[in-house]
Backbone bond lengths (Angstrom), bond angles and torsions (degrees), N, CA, C in turn:
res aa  C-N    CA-C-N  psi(-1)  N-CA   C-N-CA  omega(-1)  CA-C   N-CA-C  phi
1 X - - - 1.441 - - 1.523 109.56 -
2 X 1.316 110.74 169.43 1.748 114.66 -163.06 1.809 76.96 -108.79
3 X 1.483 78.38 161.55 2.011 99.41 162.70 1.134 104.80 -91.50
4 X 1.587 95.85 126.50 1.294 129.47 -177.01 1.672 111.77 -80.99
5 X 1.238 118.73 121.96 1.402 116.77 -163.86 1.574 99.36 -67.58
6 X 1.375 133.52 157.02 1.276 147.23 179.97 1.263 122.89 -18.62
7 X 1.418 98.33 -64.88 1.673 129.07 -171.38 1.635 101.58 -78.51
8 X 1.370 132.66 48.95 1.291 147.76 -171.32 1.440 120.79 -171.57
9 X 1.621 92.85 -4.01 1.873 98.85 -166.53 1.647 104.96 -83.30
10 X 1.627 108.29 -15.47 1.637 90.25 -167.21 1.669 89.62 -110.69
11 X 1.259 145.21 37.06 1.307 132.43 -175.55 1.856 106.06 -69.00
12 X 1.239 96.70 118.30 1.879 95.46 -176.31 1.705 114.18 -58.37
13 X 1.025 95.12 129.39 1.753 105.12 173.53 1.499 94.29 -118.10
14 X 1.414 98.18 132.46 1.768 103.97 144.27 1.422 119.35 -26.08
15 X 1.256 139.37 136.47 1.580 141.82 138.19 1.690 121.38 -0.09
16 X 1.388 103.37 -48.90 1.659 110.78 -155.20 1.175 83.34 -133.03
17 X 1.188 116.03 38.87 1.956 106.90 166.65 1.815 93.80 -94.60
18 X 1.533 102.02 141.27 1.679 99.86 -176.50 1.818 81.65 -107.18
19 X 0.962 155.67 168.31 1.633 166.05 136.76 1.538 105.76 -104.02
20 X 1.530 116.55 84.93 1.176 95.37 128.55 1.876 166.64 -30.04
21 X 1.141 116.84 -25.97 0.993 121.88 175.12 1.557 108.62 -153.92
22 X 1.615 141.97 174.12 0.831 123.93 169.22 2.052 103.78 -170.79
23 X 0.785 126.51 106.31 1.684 113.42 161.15 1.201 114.71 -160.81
24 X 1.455 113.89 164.98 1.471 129.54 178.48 1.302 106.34 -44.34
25 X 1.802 106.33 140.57 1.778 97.38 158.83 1.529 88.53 -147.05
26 X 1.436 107.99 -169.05 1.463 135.05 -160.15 1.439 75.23 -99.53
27 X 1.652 136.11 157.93 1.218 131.26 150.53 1.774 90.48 -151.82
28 X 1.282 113.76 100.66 1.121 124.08 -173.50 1.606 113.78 51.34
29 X 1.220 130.10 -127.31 1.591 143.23 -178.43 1.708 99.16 -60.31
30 X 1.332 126.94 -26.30 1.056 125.80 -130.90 1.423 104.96 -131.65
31 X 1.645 129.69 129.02 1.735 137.86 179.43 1.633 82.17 -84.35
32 X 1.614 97.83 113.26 1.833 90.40 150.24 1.741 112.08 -122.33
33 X 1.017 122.38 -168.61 1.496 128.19 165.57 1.382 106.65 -87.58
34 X 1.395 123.02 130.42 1.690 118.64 165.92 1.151 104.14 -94.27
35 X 1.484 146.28 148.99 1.071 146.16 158.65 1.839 118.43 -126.60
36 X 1.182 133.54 155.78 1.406 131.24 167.27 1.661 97.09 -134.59
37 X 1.457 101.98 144.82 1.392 109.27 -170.61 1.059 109.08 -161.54
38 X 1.656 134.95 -179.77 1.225 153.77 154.10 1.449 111.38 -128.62
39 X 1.323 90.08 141.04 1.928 99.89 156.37 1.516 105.18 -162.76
40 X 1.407 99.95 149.27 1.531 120.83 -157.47 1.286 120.53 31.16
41 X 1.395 131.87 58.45 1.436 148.21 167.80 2.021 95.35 66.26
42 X 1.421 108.33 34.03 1.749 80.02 150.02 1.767 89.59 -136.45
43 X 1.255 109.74 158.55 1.493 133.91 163.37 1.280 120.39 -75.06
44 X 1.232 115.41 148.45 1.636 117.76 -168.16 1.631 105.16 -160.64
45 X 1.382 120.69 168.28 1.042 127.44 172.49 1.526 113.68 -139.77
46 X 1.746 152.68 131.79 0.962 139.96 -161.46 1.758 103.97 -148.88
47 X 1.608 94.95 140.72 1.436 79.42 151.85 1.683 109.52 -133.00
48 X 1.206 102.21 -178.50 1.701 105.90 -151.79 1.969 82.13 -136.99
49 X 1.744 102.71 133.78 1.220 140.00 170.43 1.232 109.08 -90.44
50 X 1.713 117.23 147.05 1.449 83.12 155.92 1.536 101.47 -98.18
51 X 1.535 108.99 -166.79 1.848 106.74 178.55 1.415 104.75 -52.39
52 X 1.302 112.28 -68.80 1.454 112.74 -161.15 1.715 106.02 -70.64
53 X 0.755 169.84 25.54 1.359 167.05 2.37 1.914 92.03 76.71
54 X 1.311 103.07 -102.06 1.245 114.23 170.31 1.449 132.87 -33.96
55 X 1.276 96.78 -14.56 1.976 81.81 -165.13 1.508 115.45 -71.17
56 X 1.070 111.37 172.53 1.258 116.06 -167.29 1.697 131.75 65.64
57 X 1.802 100.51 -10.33 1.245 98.08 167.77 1.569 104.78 -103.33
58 X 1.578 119.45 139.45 1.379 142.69 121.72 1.103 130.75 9.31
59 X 1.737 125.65 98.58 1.633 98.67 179.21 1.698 121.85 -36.12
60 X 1.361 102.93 -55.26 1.169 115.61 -171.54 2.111 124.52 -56.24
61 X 1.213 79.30 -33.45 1.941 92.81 156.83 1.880 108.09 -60.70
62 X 1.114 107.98 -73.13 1.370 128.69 155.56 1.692 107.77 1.27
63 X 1.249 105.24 -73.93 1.627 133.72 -165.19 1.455 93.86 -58.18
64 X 1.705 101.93 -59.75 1.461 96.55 -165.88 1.496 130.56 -73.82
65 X 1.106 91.88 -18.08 2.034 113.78 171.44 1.761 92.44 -58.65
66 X 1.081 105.14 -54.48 1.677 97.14 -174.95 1.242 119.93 -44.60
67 X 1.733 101.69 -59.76 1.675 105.01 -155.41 1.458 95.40 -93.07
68 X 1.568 133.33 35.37 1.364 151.03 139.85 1.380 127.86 -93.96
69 X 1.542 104.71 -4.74 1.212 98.37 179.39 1.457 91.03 -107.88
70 X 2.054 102.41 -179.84 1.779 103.83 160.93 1.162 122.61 -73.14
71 X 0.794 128.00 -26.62 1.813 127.42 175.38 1.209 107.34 -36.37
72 X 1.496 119.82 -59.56 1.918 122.43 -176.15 1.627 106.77 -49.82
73 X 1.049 116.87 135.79 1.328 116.72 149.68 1.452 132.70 -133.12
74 X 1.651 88.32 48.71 1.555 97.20 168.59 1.499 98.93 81.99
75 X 1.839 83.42 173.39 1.647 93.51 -178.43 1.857 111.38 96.07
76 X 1.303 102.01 -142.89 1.609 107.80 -175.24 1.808 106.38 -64.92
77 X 0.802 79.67 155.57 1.785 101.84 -179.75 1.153 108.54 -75.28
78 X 1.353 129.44 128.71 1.660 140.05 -175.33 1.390 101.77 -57.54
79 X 1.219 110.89 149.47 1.748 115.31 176.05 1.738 105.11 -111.51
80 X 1.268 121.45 167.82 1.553 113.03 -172.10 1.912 92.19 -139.62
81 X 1.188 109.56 113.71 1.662 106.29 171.60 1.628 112.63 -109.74
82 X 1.063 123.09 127.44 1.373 127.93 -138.86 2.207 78.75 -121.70
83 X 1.331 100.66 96.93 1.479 90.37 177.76 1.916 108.90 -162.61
84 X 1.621 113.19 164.17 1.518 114.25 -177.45 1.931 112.90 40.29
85 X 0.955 115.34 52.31 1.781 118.16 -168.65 1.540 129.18 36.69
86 X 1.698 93.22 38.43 1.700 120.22 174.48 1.360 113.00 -118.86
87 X 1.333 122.63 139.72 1.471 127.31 135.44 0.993 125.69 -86.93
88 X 1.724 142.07 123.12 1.286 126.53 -153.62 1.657 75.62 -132.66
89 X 1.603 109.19 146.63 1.405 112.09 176.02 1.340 83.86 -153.00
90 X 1.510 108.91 115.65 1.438 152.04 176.33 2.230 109.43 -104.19
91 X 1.550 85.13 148.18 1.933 93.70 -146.50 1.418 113.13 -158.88
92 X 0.854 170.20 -100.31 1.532 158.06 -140.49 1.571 102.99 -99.93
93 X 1.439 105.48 74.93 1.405 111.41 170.47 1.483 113.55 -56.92
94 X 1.349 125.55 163.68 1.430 133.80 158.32 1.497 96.71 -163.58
95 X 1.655 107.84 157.87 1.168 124.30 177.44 1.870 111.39 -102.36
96 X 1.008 131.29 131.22 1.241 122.70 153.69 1.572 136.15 -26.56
């Protein structure tokens, strides 16, 4: 994994979240964290805002920026957890 610049170090994970992979990208206007992970046998992929980054957008704005970008690949509907001065919007679930 790459070093994660500062303002990315406290993004809340679950306990038993394992992250496979994780680094900064461009996601339109906006530096977020990419992450790929598991917890409790399903797969996921997320990226993480910080608050002020986000404000003023809408979960539902949120959602749709995702499944507009390439990253989505369909399937379940992005979730948005609004927590610790993050927006984390999590997306290509799979189960084990």
């Amino acid at each position: 994994m790459t070093e994660i610049p500062e303002k990315f170090e406290s993004v809340p994970h679950e306990d038993d979240t394992e992250i496979f992979s994780s680094e900064v990208i461009a996601f339109g206007d906006f530096e977020v964290l990419y992450e790929s992970w598991a917890f409790e046998g399903v797969h996921g992929e997320s990226i993480s805002f910080t608050e002020d980054d986000a404000e003023g957008l809408r979960d539902e704005e949120l959602q749709d920026l995702v499944e507009a970008s390439p990253l989505y690949h369909g399937g379940n509907h992005p979730t948005v957890r609004r927590s610790d001065g993050f927006v984390v919007v999590s997306f290509n679930f799979s189960a084990d």
